[in-house]
N, CA, C and O atoms as a Maestro MAE file, in Angstrom:
{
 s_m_m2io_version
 :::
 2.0.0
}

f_m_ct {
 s_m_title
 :::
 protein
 m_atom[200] {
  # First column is atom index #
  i_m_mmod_type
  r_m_x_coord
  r_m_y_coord
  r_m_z_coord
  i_m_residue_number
  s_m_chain_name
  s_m_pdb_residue_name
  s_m_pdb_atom_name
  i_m_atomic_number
  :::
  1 25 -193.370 -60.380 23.039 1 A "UNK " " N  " 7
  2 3 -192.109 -59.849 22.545 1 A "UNK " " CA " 6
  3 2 -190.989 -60.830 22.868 1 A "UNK " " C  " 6
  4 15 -191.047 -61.552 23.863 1 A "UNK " " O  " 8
  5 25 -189.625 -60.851 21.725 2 A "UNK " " N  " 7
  6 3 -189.024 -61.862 22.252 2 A "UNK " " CA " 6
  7 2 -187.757 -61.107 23.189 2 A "UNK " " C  " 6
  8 15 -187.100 -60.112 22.882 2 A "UNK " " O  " 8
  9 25 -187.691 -61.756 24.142 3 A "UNK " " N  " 7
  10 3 -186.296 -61.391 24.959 3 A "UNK " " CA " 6
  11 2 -185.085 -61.614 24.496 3 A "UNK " " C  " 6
  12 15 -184.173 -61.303 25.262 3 A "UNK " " O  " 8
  13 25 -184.811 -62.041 23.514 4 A "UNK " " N  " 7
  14 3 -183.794 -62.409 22.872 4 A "UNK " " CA " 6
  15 2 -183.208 -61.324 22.238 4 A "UNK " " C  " 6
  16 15 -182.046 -60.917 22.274 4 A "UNK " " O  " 8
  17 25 -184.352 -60.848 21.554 5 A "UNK " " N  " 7
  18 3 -183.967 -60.306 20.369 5 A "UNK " " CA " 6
  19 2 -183.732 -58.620 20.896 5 A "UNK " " C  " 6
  20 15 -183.319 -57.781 20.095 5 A "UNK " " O  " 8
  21 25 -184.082 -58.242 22.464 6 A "UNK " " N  " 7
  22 3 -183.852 -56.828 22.526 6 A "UNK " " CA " 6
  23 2 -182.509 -56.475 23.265 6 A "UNK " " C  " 6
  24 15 -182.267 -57.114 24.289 6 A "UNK " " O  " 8
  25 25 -181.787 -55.707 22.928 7 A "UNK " " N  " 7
  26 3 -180.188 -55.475 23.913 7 A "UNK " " CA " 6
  27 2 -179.140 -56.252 22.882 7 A "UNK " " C  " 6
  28 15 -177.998 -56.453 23.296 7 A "UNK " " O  " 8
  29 25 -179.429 -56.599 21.828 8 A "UNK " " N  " 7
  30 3 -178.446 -57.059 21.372 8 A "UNK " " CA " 6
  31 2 -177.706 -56.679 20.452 8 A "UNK " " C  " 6
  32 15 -178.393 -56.379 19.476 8 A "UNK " " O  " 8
  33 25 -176.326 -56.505 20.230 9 A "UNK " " N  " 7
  34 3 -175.755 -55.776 19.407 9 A "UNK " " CA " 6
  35 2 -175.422 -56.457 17.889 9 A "UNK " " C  " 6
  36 15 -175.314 -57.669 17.702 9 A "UNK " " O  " 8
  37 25 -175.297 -55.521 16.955 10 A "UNK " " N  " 7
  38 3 -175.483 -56.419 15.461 10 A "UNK " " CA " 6
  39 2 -173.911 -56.885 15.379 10 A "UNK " " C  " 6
  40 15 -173.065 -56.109 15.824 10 A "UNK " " O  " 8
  41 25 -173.611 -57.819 14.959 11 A "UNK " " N  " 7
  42 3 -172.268 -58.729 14.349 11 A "UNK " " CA " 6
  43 2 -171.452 -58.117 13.610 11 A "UNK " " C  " 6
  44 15 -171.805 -57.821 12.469 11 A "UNK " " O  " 8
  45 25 -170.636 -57.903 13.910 12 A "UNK " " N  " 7
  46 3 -169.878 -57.075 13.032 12 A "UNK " " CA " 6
  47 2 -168.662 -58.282 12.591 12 A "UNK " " C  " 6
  48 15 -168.045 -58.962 13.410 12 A "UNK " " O  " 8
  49 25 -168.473 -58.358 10.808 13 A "UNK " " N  " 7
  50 3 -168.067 -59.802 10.354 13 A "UNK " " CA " 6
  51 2 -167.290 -58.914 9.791 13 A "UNK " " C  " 6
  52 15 -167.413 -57.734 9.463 13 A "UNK " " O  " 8
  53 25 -165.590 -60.544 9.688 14 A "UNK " " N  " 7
  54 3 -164.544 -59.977 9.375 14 A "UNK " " CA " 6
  55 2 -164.381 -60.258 7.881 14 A "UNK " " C  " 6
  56 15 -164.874 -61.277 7.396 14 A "UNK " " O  " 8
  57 25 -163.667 -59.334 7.107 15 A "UNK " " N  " 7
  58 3 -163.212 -59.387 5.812 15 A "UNK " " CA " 6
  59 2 -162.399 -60.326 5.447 15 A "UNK " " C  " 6
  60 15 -161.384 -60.689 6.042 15 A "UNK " " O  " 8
  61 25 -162.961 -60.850 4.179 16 A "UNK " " N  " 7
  62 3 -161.873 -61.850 3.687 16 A "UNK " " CA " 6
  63 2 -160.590 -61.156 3.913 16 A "UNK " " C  " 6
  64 15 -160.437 -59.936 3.970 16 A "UNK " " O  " 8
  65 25 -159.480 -62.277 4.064 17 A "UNK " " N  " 7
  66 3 -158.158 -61.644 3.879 17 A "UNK " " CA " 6
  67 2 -157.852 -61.892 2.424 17 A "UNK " " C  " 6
  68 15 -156.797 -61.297 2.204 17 A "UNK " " O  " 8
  69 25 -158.276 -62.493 1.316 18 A "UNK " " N  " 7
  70 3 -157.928 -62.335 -0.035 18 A "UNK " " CA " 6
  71 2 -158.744 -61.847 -0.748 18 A "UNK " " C  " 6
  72 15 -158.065 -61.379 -1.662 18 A "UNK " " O  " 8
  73 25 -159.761 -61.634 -0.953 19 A "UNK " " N  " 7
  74 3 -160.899 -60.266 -1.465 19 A "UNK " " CA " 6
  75 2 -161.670 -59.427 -0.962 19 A "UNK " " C  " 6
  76 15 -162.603 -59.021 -1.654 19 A "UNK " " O  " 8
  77 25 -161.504 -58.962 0.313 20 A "UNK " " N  " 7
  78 3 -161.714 -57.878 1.185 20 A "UNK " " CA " 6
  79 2 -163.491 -58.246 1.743 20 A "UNK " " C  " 6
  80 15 -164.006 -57.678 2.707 20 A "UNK " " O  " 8
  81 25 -164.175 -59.268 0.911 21 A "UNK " " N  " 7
  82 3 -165.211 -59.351 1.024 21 A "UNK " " CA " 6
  83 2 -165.683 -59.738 2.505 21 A "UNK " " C  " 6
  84 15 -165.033 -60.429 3.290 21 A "UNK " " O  " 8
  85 25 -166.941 -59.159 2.737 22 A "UNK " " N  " 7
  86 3 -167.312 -59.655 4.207 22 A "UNK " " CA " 6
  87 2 -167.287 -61.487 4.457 22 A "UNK " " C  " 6
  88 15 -167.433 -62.224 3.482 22 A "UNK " " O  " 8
  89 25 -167.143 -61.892 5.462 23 A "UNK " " N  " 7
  90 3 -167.455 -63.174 5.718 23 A "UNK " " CA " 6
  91 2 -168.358 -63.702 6.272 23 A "UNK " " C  " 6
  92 15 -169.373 -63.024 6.431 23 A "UNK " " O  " 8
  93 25 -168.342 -64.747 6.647 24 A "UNK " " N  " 7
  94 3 -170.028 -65.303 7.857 24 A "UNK " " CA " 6
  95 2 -169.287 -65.190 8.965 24 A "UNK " " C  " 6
  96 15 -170.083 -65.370 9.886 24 A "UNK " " O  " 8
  97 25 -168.227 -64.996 9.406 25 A "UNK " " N  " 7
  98 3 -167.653 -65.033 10.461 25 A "UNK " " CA " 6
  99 2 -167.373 -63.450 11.248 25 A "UNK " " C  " 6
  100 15 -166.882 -62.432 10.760 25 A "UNK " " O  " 8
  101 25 -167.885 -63.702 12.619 26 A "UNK " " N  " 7
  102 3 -167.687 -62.422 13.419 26 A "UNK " " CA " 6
  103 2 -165.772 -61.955 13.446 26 A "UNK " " C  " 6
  104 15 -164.799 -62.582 13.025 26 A "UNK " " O  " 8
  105 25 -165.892 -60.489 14.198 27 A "UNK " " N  " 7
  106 3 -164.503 -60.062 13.605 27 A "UNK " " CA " 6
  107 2 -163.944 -60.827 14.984 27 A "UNK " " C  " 6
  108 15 -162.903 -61.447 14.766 27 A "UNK " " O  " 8
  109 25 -164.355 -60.894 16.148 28 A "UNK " " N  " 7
  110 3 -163.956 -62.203 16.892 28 A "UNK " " CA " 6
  111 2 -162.835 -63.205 16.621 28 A "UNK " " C  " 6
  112 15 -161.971 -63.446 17.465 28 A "UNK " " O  " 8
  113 25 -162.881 -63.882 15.209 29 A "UNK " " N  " 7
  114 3 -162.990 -65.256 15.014 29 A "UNK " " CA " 6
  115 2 -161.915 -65.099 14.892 29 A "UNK " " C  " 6
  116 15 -161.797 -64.275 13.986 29 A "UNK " " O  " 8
  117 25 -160.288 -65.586 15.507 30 A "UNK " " N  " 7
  118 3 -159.046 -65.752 15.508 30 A "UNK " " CA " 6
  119 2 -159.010 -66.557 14.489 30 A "UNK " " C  " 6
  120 15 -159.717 -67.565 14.483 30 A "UNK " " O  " 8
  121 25 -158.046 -66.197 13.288 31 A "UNK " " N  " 7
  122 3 -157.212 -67.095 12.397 31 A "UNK " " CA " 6
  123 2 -157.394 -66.499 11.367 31 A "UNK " " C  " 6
  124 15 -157.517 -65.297 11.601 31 A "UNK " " O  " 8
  125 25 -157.518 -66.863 9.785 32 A "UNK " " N  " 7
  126 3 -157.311 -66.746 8.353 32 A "UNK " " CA " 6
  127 2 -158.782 -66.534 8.479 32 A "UNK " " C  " 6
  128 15 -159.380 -67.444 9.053 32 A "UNK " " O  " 8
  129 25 -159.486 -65.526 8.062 33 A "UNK " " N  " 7
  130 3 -160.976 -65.538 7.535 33 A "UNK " " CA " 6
  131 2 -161.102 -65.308 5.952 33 A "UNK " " C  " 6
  132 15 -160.525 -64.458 5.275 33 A "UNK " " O  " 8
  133 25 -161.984 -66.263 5.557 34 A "UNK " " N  " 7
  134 3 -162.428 -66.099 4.175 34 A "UNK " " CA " 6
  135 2 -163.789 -66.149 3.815 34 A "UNK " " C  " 6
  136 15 -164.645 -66.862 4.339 34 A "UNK " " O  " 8
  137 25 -163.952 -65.276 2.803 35 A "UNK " " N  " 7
  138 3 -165.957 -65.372 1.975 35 A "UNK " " CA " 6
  139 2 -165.819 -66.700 1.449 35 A "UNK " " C  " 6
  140 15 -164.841 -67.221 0.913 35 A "UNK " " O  " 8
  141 25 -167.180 -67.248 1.738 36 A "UNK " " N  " 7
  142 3 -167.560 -68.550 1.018 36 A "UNK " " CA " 6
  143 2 -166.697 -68.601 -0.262 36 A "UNK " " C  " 6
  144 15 -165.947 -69.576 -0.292 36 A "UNK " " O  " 8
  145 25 -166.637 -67.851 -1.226 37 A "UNK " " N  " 7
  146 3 -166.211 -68.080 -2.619 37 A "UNK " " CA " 6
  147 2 -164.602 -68.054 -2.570 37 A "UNK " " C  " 6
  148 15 -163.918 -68.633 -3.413 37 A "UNK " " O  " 8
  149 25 -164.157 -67.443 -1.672 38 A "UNK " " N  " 7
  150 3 -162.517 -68.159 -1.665 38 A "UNK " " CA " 6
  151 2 -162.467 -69.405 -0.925 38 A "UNK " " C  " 6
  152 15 -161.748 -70.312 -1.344 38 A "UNK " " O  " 8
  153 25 -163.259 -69.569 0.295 39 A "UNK " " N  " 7
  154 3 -163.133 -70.894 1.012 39 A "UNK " " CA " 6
  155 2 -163.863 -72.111 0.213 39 A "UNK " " C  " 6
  156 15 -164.082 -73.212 0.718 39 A "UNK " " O  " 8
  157 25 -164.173 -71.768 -0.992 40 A "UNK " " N  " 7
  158 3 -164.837 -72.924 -1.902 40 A "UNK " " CA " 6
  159 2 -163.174 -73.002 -2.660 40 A "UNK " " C  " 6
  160 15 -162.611 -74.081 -2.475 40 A "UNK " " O  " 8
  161 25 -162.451 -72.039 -3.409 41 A "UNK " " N  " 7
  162 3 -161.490 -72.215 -3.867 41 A "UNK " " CA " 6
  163 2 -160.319 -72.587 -3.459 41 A "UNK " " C  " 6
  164 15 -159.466 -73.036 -4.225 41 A "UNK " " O  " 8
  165 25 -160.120 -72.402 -1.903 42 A "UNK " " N  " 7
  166 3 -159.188 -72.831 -1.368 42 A "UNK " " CA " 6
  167 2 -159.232 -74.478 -0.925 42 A "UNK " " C  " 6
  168 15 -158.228 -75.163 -0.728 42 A "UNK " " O  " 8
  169 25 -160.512 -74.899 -0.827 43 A "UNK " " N  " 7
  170 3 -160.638 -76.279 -1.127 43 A "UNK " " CA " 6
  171 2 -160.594 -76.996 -2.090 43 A "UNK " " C  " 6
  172 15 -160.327 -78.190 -1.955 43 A "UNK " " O  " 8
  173 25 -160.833 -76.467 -3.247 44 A "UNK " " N  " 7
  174 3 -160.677 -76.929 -4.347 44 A "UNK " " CA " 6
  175 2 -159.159 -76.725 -4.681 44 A "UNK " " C  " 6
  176 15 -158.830 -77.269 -5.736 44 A "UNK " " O  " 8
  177 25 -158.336 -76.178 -4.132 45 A "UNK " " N  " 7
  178 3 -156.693 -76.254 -4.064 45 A "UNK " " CA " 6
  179 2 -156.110 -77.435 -3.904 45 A "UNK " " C  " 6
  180 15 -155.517 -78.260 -4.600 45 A "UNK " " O  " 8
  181 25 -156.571 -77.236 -2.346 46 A "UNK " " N  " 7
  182 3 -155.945 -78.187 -0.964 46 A "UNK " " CA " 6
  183 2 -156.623 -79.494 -1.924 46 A "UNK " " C  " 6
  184 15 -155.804 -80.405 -2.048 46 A "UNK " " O  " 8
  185 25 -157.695 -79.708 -2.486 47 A "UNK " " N  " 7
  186 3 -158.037 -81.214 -2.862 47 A "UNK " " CA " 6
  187 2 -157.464 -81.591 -3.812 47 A "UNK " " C  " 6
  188 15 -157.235 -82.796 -3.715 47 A "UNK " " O  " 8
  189 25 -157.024 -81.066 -4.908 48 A "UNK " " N  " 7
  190 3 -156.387 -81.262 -6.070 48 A "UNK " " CA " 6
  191 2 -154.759 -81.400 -5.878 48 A "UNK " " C  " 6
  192 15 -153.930 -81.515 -6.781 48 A "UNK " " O  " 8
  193 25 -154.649 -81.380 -5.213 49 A "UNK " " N  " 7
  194 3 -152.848 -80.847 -4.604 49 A "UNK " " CA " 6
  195 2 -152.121 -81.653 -4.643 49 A "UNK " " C  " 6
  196 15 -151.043 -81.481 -4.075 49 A "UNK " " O  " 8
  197 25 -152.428 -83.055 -5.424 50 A "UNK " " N  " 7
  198 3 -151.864 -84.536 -5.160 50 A "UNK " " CA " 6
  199 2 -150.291 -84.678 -5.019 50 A "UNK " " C  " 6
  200 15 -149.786 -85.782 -4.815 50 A "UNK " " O  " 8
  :::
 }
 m_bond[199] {
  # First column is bond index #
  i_m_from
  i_m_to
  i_m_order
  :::
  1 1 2 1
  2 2 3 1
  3 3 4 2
  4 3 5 1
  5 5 6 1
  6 6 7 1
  7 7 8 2
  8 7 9 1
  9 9 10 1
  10 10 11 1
  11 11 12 2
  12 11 13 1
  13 13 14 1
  14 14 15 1
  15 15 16 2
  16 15 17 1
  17 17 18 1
  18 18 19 1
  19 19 20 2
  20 19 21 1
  21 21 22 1
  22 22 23 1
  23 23 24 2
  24 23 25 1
  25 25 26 1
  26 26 27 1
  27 27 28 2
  28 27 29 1
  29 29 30 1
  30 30 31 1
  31 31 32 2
  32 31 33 1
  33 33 34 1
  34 34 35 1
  35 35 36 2
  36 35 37 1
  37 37 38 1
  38 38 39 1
  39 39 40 2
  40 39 41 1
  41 41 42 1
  42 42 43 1
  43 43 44 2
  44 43 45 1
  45 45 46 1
  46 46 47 1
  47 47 48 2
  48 47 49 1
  49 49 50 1
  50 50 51 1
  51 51 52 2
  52 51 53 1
  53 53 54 1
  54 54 55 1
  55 55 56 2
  56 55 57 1
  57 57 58 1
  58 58 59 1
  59 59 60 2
  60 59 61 1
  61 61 62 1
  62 62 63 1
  63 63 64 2
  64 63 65 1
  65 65 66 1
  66 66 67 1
  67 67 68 2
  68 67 69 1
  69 69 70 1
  70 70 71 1
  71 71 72 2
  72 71 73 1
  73 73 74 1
  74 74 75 1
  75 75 76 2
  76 75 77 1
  77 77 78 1
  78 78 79 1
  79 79 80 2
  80 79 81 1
  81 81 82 1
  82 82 83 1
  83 83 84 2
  84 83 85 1
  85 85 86 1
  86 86 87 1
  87 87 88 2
  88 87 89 1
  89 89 90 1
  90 90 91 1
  91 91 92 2
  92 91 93 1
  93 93 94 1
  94 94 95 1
  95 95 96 2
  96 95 97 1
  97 97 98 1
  98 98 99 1
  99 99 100 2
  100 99 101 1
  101 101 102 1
  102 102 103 1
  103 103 104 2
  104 103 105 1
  105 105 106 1
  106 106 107 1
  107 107 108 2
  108 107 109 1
  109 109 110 1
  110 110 111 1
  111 111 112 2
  112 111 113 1
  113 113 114 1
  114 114 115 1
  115 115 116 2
  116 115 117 1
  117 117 118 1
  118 118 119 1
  119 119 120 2
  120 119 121 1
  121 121 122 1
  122 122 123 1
  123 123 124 2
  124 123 125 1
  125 125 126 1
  126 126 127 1
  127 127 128 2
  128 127 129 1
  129 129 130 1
  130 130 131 1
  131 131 132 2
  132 131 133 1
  133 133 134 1
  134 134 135 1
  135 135 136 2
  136 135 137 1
  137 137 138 1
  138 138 139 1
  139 139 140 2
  140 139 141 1
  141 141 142 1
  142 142 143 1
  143 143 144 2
  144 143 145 1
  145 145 146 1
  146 146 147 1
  147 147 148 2
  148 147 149 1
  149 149 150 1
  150 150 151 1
  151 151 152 2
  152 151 153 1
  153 153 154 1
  154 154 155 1
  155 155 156 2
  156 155 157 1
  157 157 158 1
  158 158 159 1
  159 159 160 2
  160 159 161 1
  161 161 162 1
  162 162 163 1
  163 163 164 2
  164 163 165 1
  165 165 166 1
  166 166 167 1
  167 167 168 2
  168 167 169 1
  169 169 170 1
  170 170 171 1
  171 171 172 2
  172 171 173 1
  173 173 174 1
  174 174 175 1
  175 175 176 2
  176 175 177 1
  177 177 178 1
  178 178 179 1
  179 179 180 2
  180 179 181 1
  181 181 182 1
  182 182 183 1
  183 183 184 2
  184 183 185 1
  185 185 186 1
  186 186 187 1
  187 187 188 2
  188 187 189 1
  189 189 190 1
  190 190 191 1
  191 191 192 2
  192 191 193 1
  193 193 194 1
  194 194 195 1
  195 195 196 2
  196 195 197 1
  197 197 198 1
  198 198 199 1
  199 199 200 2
  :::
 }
}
């Protein structure tokens, strides 16, 4: 059995702040959280932004 895997509590991940969608990120994570598909768009902002 693995020791790892018993006592541990499940992740509870924070919502995008611009489409409410869950993120990969725990609710932990201090700052702006976003789902992959805005943090793909928000790079594609910031890169184009000349």
């Amino acid at each position: 059995m693995d020791d790892d895997a018993r006592g541990t509590e499940p992740v509870e991940y924070a919502d995008c702040v611009h489409c409410g969608e869950p993120t990969e990120h725990p609710e932990s994570t201090k700052g702006t959280t976003l789902c992959p598909v805005c943090e793909w768009h928000e790079a594609q902002r910031t890169a184009c932004s000349g």
